[in-house]
C-alpha positions as CSV (number, residue, x, y, z in Angstrom):
1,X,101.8,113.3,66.3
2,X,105.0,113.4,64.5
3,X,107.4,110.4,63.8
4,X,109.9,111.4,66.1
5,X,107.2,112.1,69.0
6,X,106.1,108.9,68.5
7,X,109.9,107.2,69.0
8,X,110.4,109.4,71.6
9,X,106.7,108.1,73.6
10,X,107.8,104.3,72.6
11,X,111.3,105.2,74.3
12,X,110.0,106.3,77.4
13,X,107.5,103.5,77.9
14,X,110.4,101.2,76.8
15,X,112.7,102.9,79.4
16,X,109.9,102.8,82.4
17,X,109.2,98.8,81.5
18,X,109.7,97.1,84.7
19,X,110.4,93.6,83.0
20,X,113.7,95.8,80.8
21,X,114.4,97.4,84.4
22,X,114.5,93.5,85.3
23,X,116.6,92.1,82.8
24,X,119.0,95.1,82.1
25,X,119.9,94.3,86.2
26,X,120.4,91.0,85.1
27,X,122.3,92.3,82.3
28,X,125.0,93.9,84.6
29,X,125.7,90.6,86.5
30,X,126.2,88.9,83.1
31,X,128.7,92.1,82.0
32,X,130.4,91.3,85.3
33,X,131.2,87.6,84.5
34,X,132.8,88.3,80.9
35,X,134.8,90.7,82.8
36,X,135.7,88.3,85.5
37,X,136.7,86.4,82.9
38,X,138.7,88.9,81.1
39,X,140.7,89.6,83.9
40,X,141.9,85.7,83.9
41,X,142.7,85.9,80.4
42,X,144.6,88.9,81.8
43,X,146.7,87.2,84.1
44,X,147.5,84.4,81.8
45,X,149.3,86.9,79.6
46,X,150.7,88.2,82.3
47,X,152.4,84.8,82.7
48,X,152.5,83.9,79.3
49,X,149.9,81.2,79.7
50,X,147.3,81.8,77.9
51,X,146.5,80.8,74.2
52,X,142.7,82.9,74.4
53,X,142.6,86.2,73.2
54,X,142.8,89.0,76.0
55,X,139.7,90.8,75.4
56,X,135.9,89.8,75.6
57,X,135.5,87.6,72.8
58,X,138.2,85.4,74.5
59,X,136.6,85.8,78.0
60,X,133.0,84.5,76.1
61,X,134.8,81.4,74.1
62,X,136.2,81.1,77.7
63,X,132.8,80.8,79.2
64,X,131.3,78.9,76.4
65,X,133.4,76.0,77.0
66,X,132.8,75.6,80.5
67,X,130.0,72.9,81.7
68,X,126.4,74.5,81.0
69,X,128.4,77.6,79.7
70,X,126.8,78.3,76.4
71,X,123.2,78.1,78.6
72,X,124.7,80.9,80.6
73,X,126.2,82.9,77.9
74,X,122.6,82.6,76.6
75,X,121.6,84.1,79.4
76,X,124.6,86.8,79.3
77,X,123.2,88.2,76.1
78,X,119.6,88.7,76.6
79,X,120.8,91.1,79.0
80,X,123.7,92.6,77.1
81,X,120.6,93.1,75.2
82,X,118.4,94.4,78.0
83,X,121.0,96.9,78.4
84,X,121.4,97.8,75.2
85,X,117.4,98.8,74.3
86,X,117.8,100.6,78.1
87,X,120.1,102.9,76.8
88,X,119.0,103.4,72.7
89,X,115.8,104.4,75.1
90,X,117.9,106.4,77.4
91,X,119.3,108.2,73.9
92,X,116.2,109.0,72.5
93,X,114.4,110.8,75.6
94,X,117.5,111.6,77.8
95,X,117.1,112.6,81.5
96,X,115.0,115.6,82.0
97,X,117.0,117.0,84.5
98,X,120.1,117.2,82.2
99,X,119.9,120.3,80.1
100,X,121.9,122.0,77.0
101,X,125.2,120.6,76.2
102,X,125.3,118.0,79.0
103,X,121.9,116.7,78.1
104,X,122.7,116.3,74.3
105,X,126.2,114.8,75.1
106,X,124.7,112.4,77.8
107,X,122.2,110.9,75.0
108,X,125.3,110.3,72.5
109,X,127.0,108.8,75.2
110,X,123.8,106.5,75.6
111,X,123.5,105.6,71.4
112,X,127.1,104.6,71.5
113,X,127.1,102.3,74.6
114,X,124.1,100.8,73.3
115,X,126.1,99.8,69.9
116,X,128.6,98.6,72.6
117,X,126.1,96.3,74.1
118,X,124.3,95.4,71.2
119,X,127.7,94.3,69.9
120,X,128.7,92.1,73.0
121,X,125.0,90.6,72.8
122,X,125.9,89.4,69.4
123,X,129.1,88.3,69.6
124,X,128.2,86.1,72.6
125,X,125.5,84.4,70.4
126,X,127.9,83.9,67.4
127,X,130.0,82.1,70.5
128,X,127.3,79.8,71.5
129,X,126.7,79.2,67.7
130,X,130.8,78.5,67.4
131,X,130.6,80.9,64.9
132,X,132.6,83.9,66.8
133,X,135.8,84.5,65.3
134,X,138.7,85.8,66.3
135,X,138.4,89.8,66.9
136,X,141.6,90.4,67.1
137,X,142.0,88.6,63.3
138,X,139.0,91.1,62.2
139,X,140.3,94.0,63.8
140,X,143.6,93.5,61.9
141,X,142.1,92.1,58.3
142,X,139.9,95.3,59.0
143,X,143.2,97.9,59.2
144,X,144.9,96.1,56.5
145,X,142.0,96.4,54.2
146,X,141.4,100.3,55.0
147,X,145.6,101.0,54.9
148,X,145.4,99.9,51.3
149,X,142.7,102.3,50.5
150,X,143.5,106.1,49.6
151,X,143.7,107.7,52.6
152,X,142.9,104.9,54.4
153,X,145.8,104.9,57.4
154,X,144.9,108.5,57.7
155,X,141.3,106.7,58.5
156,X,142.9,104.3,60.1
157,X,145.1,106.5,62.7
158,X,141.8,108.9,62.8
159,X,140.6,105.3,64.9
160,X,143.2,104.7,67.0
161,X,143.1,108.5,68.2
162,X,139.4,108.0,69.1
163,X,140.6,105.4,70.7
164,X,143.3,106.6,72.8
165,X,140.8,109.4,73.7
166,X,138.2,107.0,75.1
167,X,140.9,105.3,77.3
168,X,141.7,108.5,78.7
169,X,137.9,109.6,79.1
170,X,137.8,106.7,80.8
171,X,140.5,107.0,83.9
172,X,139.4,110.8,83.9
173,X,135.7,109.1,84.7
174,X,137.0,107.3,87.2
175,X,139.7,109.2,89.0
176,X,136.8,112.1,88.9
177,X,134.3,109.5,90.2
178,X,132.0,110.7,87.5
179,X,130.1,107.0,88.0
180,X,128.6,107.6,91.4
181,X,126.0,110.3,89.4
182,X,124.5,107.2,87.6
183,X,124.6,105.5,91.0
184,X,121.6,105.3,93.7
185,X,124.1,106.3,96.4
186,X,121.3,107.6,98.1
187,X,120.2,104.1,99.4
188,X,123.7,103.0,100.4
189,X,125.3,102.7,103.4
190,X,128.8,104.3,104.1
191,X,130.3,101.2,103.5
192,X,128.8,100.4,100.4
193,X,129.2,103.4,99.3
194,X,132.8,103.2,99.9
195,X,133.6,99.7,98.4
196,X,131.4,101.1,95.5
197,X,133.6,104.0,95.1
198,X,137.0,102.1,94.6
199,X,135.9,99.2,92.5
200,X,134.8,102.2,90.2
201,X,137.9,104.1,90.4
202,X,140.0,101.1,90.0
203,X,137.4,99.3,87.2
204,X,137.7,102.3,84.9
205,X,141.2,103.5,85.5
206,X,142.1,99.6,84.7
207,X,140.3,99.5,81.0
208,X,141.1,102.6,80.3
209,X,144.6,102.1,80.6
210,X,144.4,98.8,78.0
211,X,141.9,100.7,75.8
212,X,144.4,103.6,75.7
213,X,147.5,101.5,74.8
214,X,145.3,99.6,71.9
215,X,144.6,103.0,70.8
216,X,148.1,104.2,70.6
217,X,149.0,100.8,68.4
218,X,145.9,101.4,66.2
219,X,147.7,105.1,65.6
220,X,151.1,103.0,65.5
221,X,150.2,101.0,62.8
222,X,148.9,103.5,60.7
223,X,151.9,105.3,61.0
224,X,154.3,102.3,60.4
225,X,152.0,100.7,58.0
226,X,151.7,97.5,60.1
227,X,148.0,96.4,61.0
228,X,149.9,93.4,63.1
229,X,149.7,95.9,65.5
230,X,145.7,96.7,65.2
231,X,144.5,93.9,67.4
232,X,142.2,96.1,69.5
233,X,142.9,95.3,73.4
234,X,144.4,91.6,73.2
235,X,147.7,93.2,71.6
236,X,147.6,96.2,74.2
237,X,147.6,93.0,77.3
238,X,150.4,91.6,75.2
239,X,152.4,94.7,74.6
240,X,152.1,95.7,77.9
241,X,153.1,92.3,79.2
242,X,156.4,92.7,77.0
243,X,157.6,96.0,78.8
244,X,159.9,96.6,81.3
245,X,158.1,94.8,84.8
246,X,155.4,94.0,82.4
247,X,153.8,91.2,83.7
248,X,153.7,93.1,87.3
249,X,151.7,95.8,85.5
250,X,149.5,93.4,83.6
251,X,148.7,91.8,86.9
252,X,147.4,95.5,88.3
253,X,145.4,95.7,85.0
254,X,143.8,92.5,85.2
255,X,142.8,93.1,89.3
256,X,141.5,96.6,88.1
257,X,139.4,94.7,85.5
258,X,138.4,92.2,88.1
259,X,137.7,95.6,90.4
260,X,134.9,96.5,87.7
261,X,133.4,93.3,87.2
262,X,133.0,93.4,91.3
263,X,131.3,97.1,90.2
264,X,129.0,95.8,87.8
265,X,127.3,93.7,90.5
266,X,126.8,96.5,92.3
267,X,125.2,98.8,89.5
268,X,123.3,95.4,88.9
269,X,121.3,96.7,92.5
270,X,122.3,100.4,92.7
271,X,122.9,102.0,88.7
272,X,119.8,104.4,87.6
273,X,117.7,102.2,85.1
């Protein structure tokens, strides 16, 4: 049996563990509270009251400093990592139903959101730890250090256009209500399956919309030469805040983020693990 067959067996016993099942469900009422959370920080920027970053590392130093809020942020990241073994599972052996180019993209789509919440499961325990710095600070050390490289704002710009292009993947998934195919709608009733379908819509249109704007100041700055501006989605809330009825459409961002923390409790019961 070859090395890769052998990943590819682990994976799918790993991905058919009921205890993993267990914990990545667990894992999506956890995701939910940083981004309840989030969406406070949100509206504090919205109102210029807020002295926490705008992003999750904020929402988990928010959390952390709450009574018994480092046990649960504990708790947040063993299932931040739950989800992220689900899905390095789901990347190795894929769903066989899913063939040629949607199959292969579906399994690189799974590899990079379980980076995303291997990430998050870290950061929360440098949190508890007090060792979580800022991530806007490291975001912006991070574009200074590259724009002072050869070719490094090209690099740098190359980012904020991947960037840009995953905030607008991510309204398209929502407005095309490309979530309800990882969804058990199956076992829902019409008015679950309705609630279900705008939270999504809203969550992801929401996120998008700040990831998209931090992507467009991570292509700004590398075409200024200003890594002030590459603070990843804590400057988009701010920038956005700034503009013309600002704060009106920083509230709408922070309800849409609210919107998908509401959805996470619902893939919690309903998402295809």
């Amino acid at each position: 049996m070859s090395a890769t067959h052998g990943a590819q067996v682990t994976a799918s016993r790993a991905a058919n563990s009921k205890p993993l099942e267990i914990l990545t469900r667990a894992g999506f009422i956890g995701y939910g509270i940083v981004h309840v959370l989030f969406a406070w920080l949100a509206l504090q920027i919205a109102f210029g009251k807020s002295a926490q970053e705008g992003d999750q590392t904020g929402a988990m130093q928010t959390l952390a400093a709450q009574p018994i809020g480092k046990t649960l942020l504990v708790a947040v990241a063993v299932g931040l990592l739950a989800m992220a073994l689900w899905q390095l599972s789901e990347a190795f052996v894929g769903h066989q139903e899913e063939r040629g180019r949607r199959r292969v993209f579906e399994r690189v789509a799974s590899g990079a959101r379980a980076v995303l919440y291997a990430w998050f499961a870290w950061t929360a325990v440098k949190v508890v730890n007090d060792a979580g710095s800022s991530s806007a600070d490291k975001q912006q050390a991070m574009s200074a250090q590259l724009m002072s490289s050869g070719g490094g704002r090209f690099l740098v710009g190359l980012v904020g256009v991947a960037v840009l292009a995953l905030g607008v993947g991510m309204v398209g998934y929502g407005a095309k209500k490309k979530f309800e195919e990882k969804l058990h709608t199956e076992r829902m009733n019409a008015g679950t399956s309705k609630l279900a379908r705008r939270l999504g819509v809203a969550g992801y249109s929401a996120k998008g919309v700040a990831v998209a704007i931090a992507g467009v100041l991570v292509v700004g700055a590398a075409v200024t030469y200003d890594p002030d501006k590459a603070r990843g989605l804590d400057a988009a809330l701010r920038t956005l805040r700034d503009q013309s009825y600002g704060p009106i459409l920083l509230t709408l961002v922070a309800l849409g983020i609210a919107a998908f923390a509401a959805f996470c409790v619902i893939q919690a019961k309903y998402r295809k693990v």
